[in-house]
Backbone bond lengths (Angstrom), bond angles and torsions (degrees), N, CA, C in turn:
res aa  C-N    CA-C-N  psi(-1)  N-CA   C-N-CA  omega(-1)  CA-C   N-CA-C  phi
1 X - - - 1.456 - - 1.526 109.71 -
2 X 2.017 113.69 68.71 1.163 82.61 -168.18 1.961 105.28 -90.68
3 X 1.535 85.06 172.37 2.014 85.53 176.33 1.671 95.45 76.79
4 X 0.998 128.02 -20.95 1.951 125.40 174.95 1.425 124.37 -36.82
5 X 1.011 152.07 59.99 1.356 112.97 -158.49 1.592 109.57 -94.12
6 X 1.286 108.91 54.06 1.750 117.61 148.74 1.560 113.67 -55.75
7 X 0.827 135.64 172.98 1.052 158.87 165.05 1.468 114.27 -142.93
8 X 1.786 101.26 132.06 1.583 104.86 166.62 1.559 107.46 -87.54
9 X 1.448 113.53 158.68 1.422 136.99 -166.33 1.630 104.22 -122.51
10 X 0.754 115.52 117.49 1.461 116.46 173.33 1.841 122.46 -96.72
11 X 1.420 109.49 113.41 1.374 110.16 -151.01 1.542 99.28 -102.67
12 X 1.146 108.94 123.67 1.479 110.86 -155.26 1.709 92.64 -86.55
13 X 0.854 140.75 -24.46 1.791 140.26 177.13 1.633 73.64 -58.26
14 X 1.203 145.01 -78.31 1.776 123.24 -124.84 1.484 94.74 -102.52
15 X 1.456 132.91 22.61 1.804 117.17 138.02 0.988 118.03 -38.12
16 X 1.495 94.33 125.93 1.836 96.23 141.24 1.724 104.21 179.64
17 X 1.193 106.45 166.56 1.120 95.85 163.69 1.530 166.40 -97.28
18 X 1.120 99.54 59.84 1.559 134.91 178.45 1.981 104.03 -21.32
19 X 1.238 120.39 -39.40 1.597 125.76 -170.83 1.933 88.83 -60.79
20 X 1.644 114.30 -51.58 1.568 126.21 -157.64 1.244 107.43 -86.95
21 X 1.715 142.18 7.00 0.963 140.71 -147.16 1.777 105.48 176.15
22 X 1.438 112.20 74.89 1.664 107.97 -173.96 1.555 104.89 -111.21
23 X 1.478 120.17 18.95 1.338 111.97 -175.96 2.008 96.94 -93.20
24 X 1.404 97.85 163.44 1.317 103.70 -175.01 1.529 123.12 -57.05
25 X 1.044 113.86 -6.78 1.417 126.63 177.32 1.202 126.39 -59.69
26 X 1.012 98.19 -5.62 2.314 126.25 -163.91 2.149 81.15 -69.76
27 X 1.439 108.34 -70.86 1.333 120.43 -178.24 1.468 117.03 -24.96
28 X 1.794 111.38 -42.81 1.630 115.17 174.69 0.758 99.90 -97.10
29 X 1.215 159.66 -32.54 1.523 141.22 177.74 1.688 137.61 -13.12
30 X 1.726 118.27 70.54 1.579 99.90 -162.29 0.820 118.15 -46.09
31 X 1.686 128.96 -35.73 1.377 126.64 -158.80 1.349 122.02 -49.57
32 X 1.037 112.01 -27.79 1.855 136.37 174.06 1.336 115.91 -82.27
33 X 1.401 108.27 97.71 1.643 100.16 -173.86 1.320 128.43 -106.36
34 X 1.590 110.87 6.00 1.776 107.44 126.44 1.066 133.80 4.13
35 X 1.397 90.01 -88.52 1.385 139.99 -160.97 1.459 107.67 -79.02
36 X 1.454 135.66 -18.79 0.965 155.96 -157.86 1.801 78.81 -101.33
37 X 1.250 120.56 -66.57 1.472 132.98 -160.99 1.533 113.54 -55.31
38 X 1.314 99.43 -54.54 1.593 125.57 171.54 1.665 98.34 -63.52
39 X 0.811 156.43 -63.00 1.416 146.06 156.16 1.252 115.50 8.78
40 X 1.653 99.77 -81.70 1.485 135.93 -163.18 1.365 102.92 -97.79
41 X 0.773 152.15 131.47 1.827 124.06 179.93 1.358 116.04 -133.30
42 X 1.651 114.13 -44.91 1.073 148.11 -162.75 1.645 109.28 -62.07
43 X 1.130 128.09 -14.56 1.539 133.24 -164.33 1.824 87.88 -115.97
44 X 1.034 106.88 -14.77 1.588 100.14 -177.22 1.887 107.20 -126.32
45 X 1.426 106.33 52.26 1.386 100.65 161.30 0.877 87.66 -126.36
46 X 1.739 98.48 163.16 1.627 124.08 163.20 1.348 109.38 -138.88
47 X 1.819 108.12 172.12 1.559 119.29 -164.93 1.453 117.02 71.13
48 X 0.990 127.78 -136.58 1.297 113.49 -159.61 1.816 114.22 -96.22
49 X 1.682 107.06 -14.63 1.619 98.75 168.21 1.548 117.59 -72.97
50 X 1.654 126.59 -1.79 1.109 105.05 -177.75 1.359 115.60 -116.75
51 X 1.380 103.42 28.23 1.357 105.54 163.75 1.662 110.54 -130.69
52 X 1.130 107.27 3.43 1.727 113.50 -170.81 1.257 102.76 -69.00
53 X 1.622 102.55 158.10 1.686 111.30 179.77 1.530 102.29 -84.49
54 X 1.061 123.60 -3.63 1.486 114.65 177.48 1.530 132.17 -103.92
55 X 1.421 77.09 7.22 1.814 86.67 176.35 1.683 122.62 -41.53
56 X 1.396 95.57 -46.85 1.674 94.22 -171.79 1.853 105.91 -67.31
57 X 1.366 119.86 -28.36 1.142 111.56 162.25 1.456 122.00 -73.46
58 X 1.338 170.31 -17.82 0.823 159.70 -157.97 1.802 115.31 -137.75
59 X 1.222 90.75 -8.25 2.063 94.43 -172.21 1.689 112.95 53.45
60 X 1.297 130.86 36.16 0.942 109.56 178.67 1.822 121.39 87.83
61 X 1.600 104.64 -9.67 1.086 95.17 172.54 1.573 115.16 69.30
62 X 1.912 128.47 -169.34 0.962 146.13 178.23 1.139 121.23 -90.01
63 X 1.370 109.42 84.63 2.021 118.96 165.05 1.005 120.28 -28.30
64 X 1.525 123.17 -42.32 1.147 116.09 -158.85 1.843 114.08 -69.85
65 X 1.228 90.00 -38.72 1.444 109.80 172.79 1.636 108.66 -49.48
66 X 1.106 103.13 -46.41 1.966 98.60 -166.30 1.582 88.27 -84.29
67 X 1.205 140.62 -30.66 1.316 133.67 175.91 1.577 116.15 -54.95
68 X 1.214 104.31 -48.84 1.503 123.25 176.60 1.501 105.77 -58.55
69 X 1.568 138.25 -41.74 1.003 141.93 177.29 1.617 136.96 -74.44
70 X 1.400 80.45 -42.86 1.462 96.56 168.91 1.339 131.33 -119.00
71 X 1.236 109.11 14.76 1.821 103.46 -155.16 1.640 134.62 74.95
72 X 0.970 115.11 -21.85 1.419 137.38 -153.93 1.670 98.06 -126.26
73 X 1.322 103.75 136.99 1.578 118.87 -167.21 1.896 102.59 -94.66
74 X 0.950 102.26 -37.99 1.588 130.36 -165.87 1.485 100.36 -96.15
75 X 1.741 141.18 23.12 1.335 113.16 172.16 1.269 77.89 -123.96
76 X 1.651 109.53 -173.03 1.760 124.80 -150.18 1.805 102.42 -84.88
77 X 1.068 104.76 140.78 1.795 126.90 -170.85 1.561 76.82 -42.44
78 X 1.448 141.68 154.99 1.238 141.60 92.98 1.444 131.31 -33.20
79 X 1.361 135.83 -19.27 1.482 148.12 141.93 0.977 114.12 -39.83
80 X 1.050 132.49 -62.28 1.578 130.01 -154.78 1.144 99.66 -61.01
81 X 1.801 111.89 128.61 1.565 137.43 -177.36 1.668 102.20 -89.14
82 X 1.348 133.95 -2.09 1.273 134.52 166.67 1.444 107.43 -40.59
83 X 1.537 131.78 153.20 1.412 137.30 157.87 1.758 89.56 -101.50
84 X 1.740 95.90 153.49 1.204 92.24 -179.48 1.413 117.10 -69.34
85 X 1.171 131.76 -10.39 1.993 135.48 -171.78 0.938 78.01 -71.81
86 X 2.122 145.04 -31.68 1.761 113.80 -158.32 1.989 92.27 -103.69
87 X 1.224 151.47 10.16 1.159 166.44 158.11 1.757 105.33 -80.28
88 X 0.956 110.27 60.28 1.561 122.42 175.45 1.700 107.61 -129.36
89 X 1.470 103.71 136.45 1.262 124.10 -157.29 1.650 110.53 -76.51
90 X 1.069 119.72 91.45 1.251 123.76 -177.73 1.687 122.25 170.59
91 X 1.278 106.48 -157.85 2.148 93.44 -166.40 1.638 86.34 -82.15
92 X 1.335 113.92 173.50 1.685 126.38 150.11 1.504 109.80 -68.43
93 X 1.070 102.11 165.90 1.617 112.83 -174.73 1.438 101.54 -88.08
């Protein structure tokens, strides 16, 4: 990245050590509560994915994105192309 002036951020929720530990097991791991979150996800969003009718289709979508935006792993994707009239709390049609 030359001339970039990004800066990387180091997000202390997604340590670990991945170099000492590459078998698939990383995924169950409680100790990691990320990963614990990302699991389960759905009881821990907020803003508009945790009340949307499309939850069961999409899981919440890409964390990383609302992490990137807001700080926060658990508030609503900035992605999502939904208008809020189609983010109404209930099944899909």
């Amino acid at each position: 990245m030359t001339g970039s002036s990004a800066s990387v951020v180091a997000r202390p929720a997604a340590r670990f050590q991945c170099s000492t530990n590459r078998s698939p097991s990383i995924w169950n791991d409680t100790r990691i509560q990320l990963l614990n979150g990302l699991r389960d996800r759905k009881p821990l969003l907020k803003g508009r994915c945790a009340t949307c009718q499309w939850l069961p289709v999409c899981n919440g979508n890409f964390r990383a994105r609302a992490e990137a935006a807001t700080g926060d792993y658990w508030q609503s994707d900035p992605g999502c192309y939904l208008l809020d009239s189609e983010v109404i709390s209930g099944a899909p049609e």
